[in-house]
C-alpha positions as CSV (number, residue, x, y, z in Angstrom):
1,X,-27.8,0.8,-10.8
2,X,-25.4,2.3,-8.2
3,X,-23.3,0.2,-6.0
4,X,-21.1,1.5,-2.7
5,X,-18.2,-0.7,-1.7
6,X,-15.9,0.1,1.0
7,X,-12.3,-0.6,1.7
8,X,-10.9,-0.6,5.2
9,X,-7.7,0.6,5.9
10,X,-4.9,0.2,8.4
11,X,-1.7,2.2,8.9
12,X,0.8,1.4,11.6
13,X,4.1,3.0,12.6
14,X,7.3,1.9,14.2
15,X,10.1,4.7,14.4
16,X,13.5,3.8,16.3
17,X,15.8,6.2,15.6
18,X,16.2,7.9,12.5
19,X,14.0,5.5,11.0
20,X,10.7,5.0,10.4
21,X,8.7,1.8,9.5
22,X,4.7,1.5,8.1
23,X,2.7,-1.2,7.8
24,X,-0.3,-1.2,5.7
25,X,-3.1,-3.2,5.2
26,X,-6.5,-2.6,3.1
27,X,-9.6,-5.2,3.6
28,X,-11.1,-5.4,0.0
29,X,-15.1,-5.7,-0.2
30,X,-14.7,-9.6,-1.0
31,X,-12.9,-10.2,2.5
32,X,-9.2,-9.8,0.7
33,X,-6.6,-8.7,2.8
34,X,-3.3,-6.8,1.2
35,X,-0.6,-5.9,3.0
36,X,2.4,-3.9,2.3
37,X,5.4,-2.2,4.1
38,X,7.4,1.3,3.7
39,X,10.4,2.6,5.0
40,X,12.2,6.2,5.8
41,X,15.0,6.9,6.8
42,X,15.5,10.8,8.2
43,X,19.0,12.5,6.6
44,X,21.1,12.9,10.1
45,X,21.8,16.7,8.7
46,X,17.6,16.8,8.7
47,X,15.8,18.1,12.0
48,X,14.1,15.5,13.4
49,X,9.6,15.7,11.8
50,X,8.1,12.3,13.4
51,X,5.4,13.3,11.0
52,X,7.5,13.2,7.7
53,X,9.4,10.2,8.3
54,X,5.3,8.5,8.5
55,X,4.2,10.7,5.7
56,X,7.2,9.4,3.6
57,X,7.4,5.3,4.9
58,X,3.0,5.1,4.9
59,X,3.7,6.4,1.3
60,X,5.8,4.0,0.4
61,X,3.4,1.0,2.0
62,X,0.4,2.6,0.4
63,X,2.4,2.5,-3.0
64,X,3.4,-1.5,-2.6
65,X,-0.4,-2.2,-1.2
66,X,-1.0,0.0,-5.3
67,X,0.9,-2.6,-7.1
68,X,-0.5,-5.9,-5.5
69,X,-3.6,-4.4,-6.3
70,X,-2.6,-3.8,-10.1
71,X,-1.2,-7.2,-10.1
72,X,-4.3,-8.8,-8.4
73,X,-6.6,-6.8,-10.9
74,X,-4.5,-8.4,-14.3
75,X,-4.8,-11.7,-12.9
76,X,-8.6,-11.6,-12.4
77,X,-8.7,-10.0,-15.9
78,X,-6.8,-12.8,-17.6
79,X,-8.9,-15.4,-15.6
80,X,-12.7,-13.9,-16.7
81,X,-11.3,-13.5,-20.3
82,X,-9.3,-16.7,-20.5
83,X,-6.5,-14.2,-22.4
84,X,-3.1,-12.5,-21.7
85,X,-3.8,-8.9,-20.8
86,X,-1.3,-6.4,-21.0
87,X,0.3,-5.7,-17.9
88,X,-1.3,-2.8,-15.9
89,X,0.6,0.1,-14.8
């Protein structure tokens, strides 16, 4: 049997300067929200690439949204088996 779940996404900048800020969020299938934040900041010897600074700082929110997930994932683990589970990576 074949099953299609979904995950929503969000991805929102805030640049000032030579900094850039993301904010992430993904809306898991059970309604679960996970946020997570990123930020750049552009070398004042760099030219100045909008794009990079949100390529680098929506990165960096996507990879803190990765972890809570991991972390979310060992703790369901631990609960259905009622065991310590190695840590996921």
């Amino acid at each position: 049997m074949q099953t299609l779940v979904g995950w929503h996404v969000e991805m929102e900048f805030q640049e000032e300067g030579d900094r850039t800020r993301a904010a992430a969020m993904v809306r898991l299938g059970d309604g679960t929200e996970i946020r997570g934040h990123g930020n750049a900041q552009r070398h004042r010897s760099d030219p100045e690439q909008l794009r990079v600074g949100e390529e680098i700082s929506g990165a960096r929110a996507l990879m803190d949204i990765a972890s809570q997930l991991l972390q979310k994932a060992h703790v369901e683990i631990d609960e259905a088996s009622g065991k310590t589970s190695h840590p996921l990576r």
